[in-house]
Structure formats: structure tokens, C-alpha cells
C-alpha positions, 0 to 999 in steps of 0.5 A: 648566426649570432647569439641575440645577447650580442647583437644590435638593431640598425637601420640603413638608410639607402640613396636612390640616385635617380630620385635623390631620395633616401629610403630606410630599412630596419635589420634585426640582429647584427653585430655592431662592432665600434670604436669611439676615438680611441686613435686620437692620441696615436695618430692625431686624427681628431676624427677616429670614430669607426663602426665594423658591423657583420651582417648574416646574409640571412638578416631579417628586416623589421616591418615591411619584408624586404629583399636584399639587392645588389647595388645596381639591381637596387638602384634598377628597382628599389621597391621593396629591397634593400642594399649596401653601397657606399656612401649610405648611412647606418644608425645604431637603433631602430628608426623611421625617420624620412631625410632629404640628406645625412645631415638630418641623421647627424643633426638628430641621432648619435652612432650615425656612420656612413658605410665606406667598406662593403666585402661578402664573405662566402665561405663555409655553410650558407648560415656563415656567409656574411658581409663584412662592412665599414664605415666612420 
């Protein structure tokens, strides 16, 4: 979808409710999209930070091949899968770091954002849908 000069490769990592566990998956070619504080003299927000990320719905995982799965059906079975919902975390680079929780991202790595938006776009060819996803 996008040309690779322009794209980045993340990792999400995705809570399994029923266990508590925090499993990741590695994409190849998003596009990553941030804005470091650039609000702070306008708003006050101590705390601007903000990450608008667009993922081709035909993103490719990097190692294990996993599927993508609606949040639910994630949640049902998460083996080999991968999903979006609010409240995971994405990290601007390939990682493979096991976590009992957030914090250990934050304390280790910058560029760590928590996904808060998740909006599919499906308009035009199959190649054009993408989501669109939030997340500071």
C-alpha cells in the first residue's frame, strides 16, 4: 500500500483478558505517523504526545504468520492471531520482549503508545482498506 521509504516496523502488543498475559506481534510496513509535544504551548497539556498509525489490512507479520482477528474472536482464541483493541500497546520497532504489563515497555523502550482509536476504513479497492488507529 505504501511505498517502503515511507513506512515503519512495529510491534503491538495484545492483552489476553482471560490470562492476564501480553503476547506480541511484529508488522512489517505501516505507516507511522507522530507528533512529540508539539501542543504544549497552545494547550498546556504537559502531555501532548500522539501516534496516528495506518495499517493495510493486508499487513504482513514478521516471524510467526499470524491472522489478524477482531477483538472478540481474539479474545475467544488468540493462538496464532493478532488484534486491535484498546488499551494494547504499540512500540516503534521490532521487538520481542515478554511483559507482565505496560510498564515494562515504558521503563525499556521509547516511542511506546497505547492504542485508544481503532476506526476500519473500507472504501475503494480491497488494496485501500485500512485501519486507521489512535493512540498517545
Amino acid at each position: 500500500m505504501f511505498p517502503s521509504r515511507i513506512t515503519t516496523d512495529i510491534t503491538i502488543y495484545n492483552k489476553i483478558e482471560s490470562t492476564e498475559k501480553w503476547v506480541f506481534t511484529q508488522l512489517k510496513g505501516v505507516f507511522f505517523d507522530e507528533a512529540k509535544a508539539q501542543n504544549v504551548k497552545v494547550s498546556g497539556i504537559t502531555s501532548a504526545d500522539a501516534l496516528n498509525l495506518i495499517i493495510p489490512f493486508a499487513v504482513q507479520t514478521i516471524g510467526e504468520n499470524k491472522e489478524y482477528r477482531e477483538p472478540k474472536m481474539f479474545q475467544e482464541n488468540p493462538q496464532g492471531a493478532w488484534t486491535l483493541q484498546e488499551g494494547d500497546c504499540v512500540v516503534k520497532e521490532l521487538i520481542e520482549m515478554e511483559i507482565v504489563s505496560p510498564k515494562d515497555l515504558k521503563n525499556n523502550y521509547d516511542n511506546v503508545y497505547t492504542i485508544n482509536i481503532i476506526d476500519a476504513k473500507l472504501f475503494g479497492s480491497k488494496r485501500m482498506w485500512h485501519w486507521e488507529v489512535g493512540a498517545n
